[in-house]
C-alpha positions as CSV (number, residue, x, y, z in Angstrom):
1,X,25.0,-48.1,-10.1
2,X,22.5,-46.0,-10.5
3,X,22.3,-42.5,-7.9
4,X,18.9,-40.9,-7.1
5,X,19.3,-37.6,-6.5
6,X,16.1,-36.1,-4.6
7,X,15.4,-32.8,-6.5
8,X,14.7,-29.8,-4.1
9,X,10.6,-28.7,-4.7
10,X,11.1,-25.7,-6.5
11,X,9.3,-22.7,-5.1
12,X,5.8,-21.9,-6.2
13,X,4.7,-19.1,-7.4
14,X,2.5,-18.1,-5.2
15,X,5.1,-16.7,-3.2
16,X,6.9,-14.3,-5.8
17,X,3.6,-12.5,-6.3
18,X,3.2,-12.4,-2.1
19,X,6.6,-10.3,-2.4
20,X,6.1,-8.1,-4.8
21,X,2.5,-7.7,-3.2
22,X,4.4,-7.1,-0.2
23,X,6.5,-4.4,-1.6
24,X,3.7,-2.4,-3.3
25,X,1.9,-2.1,0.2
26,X,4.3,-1.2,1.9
27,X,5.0,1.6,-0.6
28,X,1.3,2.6,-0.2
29,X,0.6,2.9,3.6
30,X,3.8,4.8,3.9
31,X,3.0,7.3,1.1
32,X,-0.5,7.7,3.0
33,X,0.7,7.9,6.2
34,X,2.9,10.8,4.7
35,X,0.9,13.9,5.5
36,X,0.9,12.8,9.2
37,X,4.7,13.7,9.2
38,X,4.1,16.9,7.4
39,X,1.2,18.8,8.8
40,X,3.6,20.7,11.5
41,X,6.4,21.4,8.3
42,X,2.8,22.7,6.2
43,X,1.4,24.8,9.6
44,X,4.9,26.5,10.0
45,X,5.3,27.0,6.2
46,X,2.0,28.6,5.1
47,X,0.1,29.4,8.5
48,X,-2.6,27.1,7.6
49,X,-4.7,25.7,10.6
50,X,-4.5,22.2,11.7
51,X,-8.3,21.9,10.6
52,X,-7.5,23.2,7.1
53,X,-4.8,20.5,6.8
54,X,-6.7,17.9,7.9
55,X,-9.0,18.3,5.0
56,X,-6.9,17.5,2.6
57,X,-5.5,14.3,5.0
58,X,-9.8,13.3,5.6
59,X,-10.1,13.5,1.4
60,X,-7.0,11.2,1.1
61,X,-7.9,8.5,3.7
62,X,-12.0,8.9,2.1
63,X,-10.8,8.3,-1.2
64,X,-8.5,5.8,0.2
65,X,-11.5,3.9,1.0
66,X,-13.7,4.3,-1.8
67,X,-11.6,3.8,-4.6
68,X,-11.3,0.2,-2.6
69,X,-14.5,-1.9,-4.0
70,X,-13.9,-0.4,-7.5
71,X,-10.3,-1.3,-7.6
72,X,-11.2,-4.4,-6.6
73,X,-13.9,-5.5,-9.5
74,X,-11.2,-3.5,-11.8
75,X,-8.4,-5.9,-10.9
76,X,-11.0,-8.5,-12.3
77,X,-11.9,-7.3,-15.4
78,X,-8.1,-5.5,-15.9
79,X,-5.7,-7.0,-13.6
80,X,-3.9,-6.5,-10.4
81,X,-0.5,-6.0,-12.6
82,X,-2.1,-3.1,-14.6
83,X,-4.3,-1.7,-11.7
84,X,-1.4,-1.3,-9.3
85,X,1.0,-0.4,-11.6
86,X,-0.9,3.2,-12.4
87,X,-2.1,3.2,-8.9
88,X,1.7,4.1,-8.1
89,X,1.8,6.4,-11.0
90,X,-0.7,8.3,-9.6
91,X,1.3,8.5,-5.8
92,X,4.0,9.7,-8.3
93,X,2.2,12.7,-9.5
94,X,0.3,13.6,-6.8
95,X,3.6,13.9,-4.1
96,X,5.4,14.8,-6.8
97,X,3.1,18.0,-7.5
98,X,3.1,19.5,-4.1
99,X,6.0,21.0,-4.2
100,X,4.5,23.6,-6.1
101,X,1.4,24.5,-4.7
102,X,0.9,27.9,-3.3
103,X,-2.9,27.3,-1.8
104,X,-4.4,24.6,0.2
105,X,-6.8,23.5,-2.3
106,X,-4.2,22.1,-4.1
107,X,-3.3,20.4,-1.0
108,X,-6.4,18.7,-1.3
109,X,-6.5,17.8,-4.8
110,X,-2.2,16.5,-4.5
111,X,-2.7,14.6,-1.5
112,X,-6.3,13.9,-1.0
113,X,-6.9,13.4,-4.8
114,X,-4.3,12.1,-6.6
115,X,-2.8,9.9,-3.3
116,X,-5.6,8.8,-2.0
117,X,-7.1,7.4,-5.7
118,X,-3.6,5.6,-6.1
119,X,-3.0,4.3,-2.8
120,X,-6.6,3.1,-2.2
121,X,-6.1,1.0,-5.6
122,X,-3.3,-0.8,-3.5
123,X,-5.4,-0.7,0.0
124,X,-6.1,-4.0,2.2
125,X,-8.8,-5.4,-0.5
126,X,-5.2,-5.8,-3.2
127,X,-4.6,-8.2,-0.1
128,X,-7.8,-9.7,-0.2
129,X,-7.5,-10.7,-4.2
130,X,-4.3,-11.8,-3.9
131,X,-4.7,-14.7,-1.2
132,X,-7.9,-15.3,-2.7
133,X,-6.3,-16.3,-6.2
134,X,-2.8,-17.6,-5.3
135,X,-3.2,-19.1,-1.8
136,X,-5.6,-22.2,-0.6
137,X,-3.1,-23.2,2.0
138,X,-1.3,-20.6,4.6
139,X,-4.0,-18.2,2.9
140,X,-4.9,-16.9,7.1
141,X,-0.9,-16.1,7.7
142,X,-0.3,-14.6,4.3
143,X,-3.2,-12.3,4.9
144,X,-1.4,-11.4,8.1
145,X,1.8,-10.9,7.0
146,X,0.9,-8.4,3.7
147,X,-1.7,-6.6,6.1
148,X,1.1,-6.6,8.3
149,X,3.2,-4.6,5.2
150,X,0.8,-1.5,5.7
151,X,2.8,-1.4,9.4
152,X,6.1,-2.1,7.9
153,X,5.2,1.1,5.4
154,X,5.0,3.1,8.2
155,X,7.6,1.8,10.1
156,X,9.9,2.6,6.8
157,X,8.9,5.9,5.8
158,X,7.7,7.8,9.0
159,X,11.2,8.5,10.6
160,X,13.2,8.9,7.6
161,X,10.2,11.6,6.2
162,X,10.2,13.1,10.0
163,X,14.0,13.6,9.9
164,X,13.9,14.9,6.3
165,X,11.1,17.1,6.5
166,X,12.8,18.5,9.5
167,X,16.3,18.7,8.0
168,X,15.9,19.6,4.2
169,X,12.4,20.6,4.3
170,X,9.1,19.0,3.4
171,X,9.5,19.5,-0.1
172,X,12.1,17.3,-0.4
173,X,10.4,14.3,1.4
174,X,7.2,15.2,-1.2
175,X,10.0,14.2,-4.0
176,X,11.4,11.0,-1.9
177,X,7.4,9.5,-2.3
178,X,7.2,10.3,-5.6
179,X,10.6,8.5,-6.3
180,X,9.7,5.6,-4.0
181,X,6.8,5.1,-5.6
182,X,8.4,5.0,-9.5
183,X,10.9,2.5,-8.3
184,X,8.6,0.0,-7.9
185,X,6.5,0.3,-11.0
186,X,9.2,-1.8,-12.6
187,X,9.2,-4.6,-10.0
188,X,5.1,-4.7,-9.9
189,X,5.3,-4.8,-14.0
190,X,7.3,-7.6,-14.9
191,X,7.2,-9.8,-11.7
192,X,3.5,-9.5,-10.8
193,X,1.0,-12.1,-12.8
194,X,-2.9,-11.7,-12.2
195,X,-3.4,-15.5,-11.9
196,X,-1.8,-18.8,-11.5
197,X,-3.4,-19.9,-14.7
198,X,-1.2,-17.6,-16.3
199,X,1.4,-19.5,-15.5
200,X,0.3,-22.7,-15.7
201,X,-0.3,-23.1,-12.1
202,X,-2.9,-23.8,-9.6
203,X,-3.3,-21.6,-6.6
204,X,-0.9,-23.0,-3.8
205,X,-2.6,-25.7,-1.9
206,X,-5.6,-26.2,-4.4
207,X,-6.1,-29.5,-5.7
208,X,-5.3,-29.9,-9.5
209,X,-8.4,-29.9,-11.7
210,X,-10.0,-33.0,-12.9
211,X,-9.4,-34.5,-16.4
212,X,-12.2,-33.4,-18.4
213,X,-13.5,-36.1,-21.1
214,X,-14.2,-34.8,-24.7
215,X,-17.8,-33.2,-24.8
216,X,-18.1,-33.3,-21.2
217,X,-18.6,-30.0,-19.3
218,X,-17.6,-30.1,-16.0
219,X,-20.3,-28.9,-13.3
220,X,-20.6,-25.4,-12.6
221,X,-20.1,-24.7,-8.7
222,X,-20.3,-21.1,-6.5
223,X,-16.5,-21.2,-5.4
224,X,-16.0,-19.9,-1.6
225,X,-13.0,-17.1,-2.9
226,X,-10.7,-19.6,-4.2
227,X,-11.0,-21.9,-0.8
228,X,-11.1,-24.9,-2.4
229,X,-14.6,-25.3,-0.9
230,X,-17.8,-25.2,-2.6
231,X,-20.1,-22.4,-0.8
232,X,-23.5,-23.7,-0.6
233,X,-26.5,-21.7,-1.2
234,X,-28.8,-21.0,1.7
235,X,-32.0,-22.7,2.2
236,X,-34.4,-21.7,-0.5
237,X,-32.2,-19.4,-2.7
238,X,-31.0,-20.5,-6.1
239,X,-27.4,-20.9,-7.3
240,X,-26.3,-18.0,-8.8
241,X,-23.4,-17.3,-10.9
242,X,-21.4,-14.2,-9.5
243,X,-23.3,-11.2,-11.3
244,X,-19.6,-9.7,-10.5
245,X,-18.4,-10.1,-13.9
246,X,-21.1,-9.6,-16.0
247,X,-20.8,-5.7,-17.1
248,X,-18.3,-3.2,-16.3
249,X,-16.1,-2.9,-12.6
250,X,-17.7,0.0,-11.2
251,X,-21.5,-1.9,-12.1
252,X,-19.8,-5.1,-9.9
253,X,-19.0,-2.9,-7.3
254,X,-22.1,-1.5,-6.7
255,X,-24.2,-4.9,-7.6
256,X,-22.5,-6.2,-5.1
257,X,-22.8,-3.8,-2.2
258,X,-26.4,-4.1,-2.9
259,X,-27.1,-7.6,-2.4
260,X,-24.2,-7.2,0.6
261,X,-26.3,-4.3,2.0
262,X,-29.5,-6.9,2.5
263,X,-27.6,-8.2,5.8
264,X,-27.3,-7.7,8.5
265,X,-23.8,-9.1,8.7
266,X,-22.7,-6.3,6.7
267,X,-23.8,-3.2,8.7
268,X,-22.1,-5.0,11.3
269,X,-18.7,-5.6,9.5
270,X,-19.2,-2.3,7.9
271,X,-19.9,-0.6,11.1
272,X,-17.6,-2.1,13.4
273,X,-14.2,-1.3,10.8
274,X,-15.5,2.9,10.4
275,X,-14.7,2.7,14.4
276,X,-11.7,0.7,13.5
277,X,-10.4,3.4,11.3
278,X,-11.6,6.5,13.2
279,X,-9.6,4.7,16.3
280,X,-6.0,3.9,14.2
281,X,-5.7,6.2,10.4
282,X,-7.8,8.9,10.9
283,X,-7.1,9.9,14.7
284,X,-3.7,7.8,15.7
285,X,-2.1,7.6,12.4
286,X,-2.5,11.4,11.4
287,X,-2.6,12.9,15.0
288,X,-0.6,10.9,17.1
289,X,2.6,13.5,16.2
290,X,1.0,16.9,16.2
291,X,-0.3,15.8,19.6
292,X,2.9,14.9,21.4
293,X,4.2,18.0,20.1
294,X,1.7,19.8,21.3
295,X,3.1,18.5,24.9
296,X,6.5,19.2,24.1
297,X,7.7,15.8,22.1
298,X,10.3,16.3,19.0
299,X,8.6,15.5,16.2
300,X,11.0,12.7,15.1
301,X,10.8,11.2,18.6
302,X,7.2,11.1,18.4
303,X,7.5,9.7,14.6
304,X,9.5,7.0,15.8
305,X,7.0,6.2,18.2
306,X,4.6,5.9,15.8
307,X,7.0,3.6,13.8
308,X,7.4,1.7,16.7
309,X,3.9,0.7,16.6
310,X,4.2,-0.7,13.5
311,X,6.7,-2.7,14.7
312,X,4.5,-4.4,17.1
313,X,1.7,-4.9,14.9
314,X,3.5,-6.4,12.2
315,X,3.9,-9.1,15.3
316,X,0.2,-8.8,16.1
317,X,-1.1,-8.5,12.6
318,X,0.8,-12.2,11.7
319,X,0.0,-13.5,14.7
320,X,-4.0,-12.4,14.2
321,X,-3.5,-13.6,10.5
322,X,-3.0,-17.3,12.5
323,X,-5.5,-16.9,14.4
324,X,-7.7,-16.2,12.2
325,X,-7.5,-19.8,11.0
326,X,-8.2,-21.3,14.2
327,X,-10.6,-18.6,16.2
328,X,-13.9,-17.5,15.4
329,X,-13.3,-14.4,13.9
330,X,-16.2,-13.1,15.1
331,X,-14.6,-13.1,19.1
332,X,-11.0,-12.1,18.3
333,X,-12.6,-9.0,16.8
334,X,-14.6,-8.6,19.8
335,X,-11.5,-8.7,21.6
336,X,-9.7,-6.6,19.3
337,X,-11.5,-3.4,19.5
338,X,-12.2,-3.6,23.6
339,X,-8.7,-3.7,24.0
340,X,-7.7,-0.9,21.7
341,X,-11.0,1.1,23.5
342,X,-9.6,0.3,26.7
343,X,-5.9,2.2,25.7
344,X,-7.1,4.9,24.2
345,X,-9.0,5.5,26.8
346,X,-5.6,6.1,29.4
347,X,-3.7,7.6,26.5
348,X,-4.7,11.1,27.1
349,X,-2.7,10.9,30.2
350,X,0.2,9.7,29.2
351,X,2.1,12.3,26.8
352,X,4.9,14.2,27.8
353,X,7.9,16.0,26.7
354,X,9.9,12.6,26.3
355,X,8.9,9.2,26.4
356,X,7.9,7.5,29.6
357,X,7.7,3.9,30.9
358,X,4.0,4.5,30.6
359,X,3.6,5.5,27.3
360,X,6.1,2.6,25.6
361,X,3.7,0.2,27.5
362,X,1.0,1.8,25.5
363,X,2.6,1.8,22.1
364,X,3.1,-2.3,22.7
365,X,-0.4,-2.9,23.5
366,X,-1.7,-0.4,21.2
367,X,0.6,-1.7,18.2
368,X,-0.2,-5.1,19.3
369,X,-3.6,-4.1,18.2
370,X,-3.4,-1.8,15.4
371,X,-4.7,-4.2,12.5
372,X,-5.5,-7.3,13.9
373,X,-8.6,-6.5,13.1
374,X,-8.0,-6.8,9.3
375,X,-7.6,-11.2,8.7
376,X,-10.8,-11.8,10.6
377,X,-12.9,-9.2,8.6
378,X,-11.2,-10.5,5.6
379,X,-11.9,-14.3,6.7
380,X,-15.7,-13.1,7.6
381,X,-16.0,-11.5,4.1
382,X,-14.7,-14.2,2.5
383,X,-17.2,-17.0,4.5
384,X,-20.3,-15.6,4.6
385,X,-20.2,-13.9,1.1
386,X,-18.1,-16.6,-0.9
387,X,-17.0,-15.7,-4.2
388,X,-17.8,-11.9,-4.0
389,X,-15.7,-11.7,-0.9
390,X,-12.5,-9.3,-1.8
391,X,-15.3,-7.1,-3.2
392,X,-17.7,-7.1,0.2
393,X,-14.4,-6.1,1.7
394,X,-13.7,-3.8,-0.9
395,X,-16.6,-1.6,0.6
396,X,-16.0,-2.5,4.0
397,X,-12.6,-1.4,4.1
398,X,-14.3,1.9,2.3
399,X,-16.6,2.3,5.5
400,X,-13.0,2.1,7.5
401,X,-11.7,5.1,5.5
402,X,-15.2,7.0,5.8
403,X,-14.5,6.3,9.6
404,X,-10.8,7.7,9.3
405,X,-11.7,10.6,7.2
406,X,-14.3,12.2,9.7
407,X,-12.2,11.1,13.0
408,X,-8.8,13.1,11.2
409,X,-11.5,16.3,10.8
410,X,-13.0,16.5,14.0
411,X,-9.4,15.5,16.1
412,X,-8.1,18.5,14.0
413,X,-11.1,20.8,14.6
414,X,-11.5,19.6,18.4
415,X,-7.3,21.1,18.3
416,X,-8.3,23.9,17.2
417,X,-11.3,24.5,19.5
418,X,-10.5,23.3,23.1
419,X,-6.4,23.8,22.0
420,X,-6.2,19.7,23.0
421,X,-7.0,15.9,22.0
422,X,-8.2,15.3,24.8
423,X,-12.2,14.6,23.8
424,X,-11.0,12.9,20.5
425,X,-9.3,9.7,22.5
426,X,-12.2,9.3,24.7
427,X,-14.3,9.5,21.9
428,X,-12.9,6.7,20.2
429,X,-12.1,4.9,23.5
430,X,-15.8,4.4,23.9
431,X,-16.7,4.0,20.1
432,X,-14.3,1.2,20.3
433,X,-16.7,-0.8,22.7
434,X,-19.6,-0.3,20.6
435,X,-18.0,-2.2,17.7
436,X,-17.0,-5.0,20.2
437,X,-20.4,-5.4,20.5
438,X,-21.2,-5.1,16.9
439,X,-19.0,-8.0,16.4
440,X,-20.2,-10.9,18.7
441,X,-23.6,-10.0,16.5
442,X,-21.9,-10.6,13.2
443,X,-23.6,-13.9,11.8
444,X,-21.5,-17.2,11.9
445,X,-21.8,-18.3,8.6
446,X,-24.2,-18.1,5.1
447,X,-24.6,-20.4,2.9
448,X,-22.2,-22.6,4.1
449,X,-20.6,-24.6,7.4
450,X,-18.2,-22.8,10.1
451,X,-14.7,-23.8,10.6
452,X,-16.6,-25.7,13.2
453,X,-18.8,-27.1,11.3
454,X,-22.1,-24.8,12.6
455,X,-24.3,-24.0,10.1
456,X,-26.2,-20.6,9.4
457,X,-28.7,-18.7,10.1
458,X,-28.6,-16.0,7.6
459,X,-29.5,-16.0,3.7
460,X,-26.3,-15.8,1.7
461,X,-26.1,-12.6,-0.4
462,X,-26.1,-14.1,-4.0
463,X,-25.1,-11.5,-6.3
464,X,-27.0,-10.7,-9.5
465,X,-30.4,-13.1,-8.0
466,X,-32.4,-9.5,-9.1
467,X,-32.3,-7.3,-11.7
């Protein structure tokens, strides 16, 4: 008699590199969320204003954002294992140095040099090329879930950092980054792979290639990001080859923001996600703390708030990720940023010396909210800009930190100035409906049909068409 014995699928992949992905971002977003913790600790210590210290917190989440596109055409032409691997180096040195500067310059040149450069290696587009290559199927809720690791970074590091740089000092939470951020060299190293070929896989959910005859070729097609689905040109333009890896990363990068930069689409994406950093990393994310002491708050009570809203937006962020799959992404990003305007708007009103009701309603909406925005930008990037996608977003996301950098600035100088926030939340409050409406005017499609099956009305950008 003979026994079948049903073997157990064996799990793909796909899902390692999700993990360790996973792992590394969470790493980055809490060693750049960092100087949020420490700017009362750096005030106290070395009487610099809240401006000055700003500046080096605006350089870090600028260079967060622009090292974003080129890290992205360099984990083409080098790797994602090699390109994150010295990203975290770099977080390393950088936290690692401040403990011995004496001047805020090198404040600036630790944290907004050397941190920003290594953690903008690992920002959301790391995200972007990761789902692009490994995932076909589930590729909306994975994009979720490791946007949703930036939240979990937070939720991780900002209380334990609060509570040491309030105990043992702020030098000593400089040295737990640094050592974070060796840890998981190793892991990204050995467990990481660039691409399923690598392993003699397909991405998870793609269809197996087709036997090729001898002295056949098969037929070159523009591939929509690994999707599975061929992205048609637009009416009248010619198939084009990505121009993306022809020449050097940084010439990519910027061959591709300027075909992008011929849409209107992009302005729109690019637009909408400054105001979506000014609103969360450069005004929440590095004054949210500073402010509620400024009302009376312990600093770890208000850095546990903070956590909490990472909390919720892992929740919101997996939940947009889905979402994202179903919705146009042009109307839950709509949605997202009128809502967020709408609480920053009452937030003003609702510190105090301890936490109320009022303001833990705030924190859920608010974390609710905090990067939904991401998987629709990403699935918009990825449609109407096929193949070049992670890149397009690359850029994008670097208008988000450009965003970030000047809110963090002008929140600290408005301090400093009127001796309150107030003005900096009702800024962003109604910035936040002008990129609602930048949104709903965000084309559909190009090149290629909606989820719906609509077609478009806008040329596809087709990289490398002219010289």
């Amino acid at each position: 008699m003979t026994l079948n014995v049903k073997r157990r699928p064996r799990l793909h992949r796909a899902w390692v590199v999700a993990a360790v992905a996973f792992v590394a971002i969470v790493g980055a977003a809490g060693f750049r969320a960092t100087p949020g913790v420490l700017i009362t600790p750096l005030e106290e210590d070395f009487g610099w204003t809240r401006g000055t210290i700003s500046l080096a917190v605006s350089v870090n989440l600028m260079l967060y954002g622009l090292t974003a596109p080129f890290a992205a055409a360099l984990m083409d032409r080098l790797g994602m294992r090699r390109v994150v691997a010295c990203a975290l180096l770099l977080v390393a040195l950088g936290s690692g140095l401040t403990v011995f500067m004496t001047a805020s310059w090198q404040l600036v040149a630790c944290w907004g040099v050397l941190v920003g450069l290594g953690t903008g290696s690992m920002a959301l587009v790391f995200v972007a090329t990761v789902t692009d290559r490994w995932f076909v199927r589930h590729r909306g809720i994975v994009t979720g879930v490791l946007t949703a690791g930036g939240a979990a970074g937070q939720l991780i590091f900002l209380p334990v950092l609060a509570w040491i740089a309030e105990g043992p000092g702020w030098r000593v939470a400089a040295l737990v980054v640094a050592g974070a951020a060796l840890a998981v060299v190793p892991l990204v190293w050995f467990l990481l792979r660039d691409r399923p070929e690598e392993v003699g896989l397909t991405a998870l959910g793609a269809e197996p290639p087709a036997p090729v005859a001898d002295g056949d070729l098969p037929a070159p097609a523009l591939s929509s990001g690994g999707s599975g689905r061929t992205a048609a040109p637009a009416r009248g333009e010619t198939p084009v080859a990505p121009a993306a890896r022809r020449g050097g990363a940084a010439v990519r990068a910027i061959t591709v923001l300027r075909s992008a930069a011929r849409t209107r689409s992009f302005w729109y994406l690019a637009g909408g996600f400054a105001i979506c950093g000014a609103s969360t990393n450069g005004l929440v994310g590095t004054h949210f703390i500073p402010a509620a002491h400024d009302h009376g708050m312990a600093e770890t009570t208000a850095a546990g708030l903070l956590a909490l809203i990472g909390v919720f937006d892992i929740a919101g962020t997996v939940f947009s990720g889905w979402l994202s799959d179903k919705v146009d992404p042009r109307l839950l990003l709509g949605a997202y940023y009128a809502l967020r305007g709408a609480s920053l708007l009452v937030l003003p009103v609702l510190f105090a010396s301890t936490p109320e009701p009022s303001m833990l309603v705030f924190i859920i909406f608010y974390g609710l909210d905090w990067v939904a925005t991401v998987p629709p930008t990403v699935a918009l990037c990825r449609t109407i800009y096929g193949p070049d996608g992670a890149v397009v977003f690359g850029w994008v996301f670097a208008s988000h930190q450009i965003g970030a950098a000047i809110a963090a600035v002008a929140a600290g100088v408005t301090r400093d100035h009127l001796g309150h926030y107030d003005a900096a939340w009702y800024g962003a409050g109604l910035l936040c409906a002008i990129a609602a409406i930048m949104s709903l005017r965000i084309a559909r499609n190009a090149g290629g049909a909606t989820p719906g099956g609509a077609t478009t009305q806008e040329p596809v950008a087709v990289t490398g068409s002219r010289a």
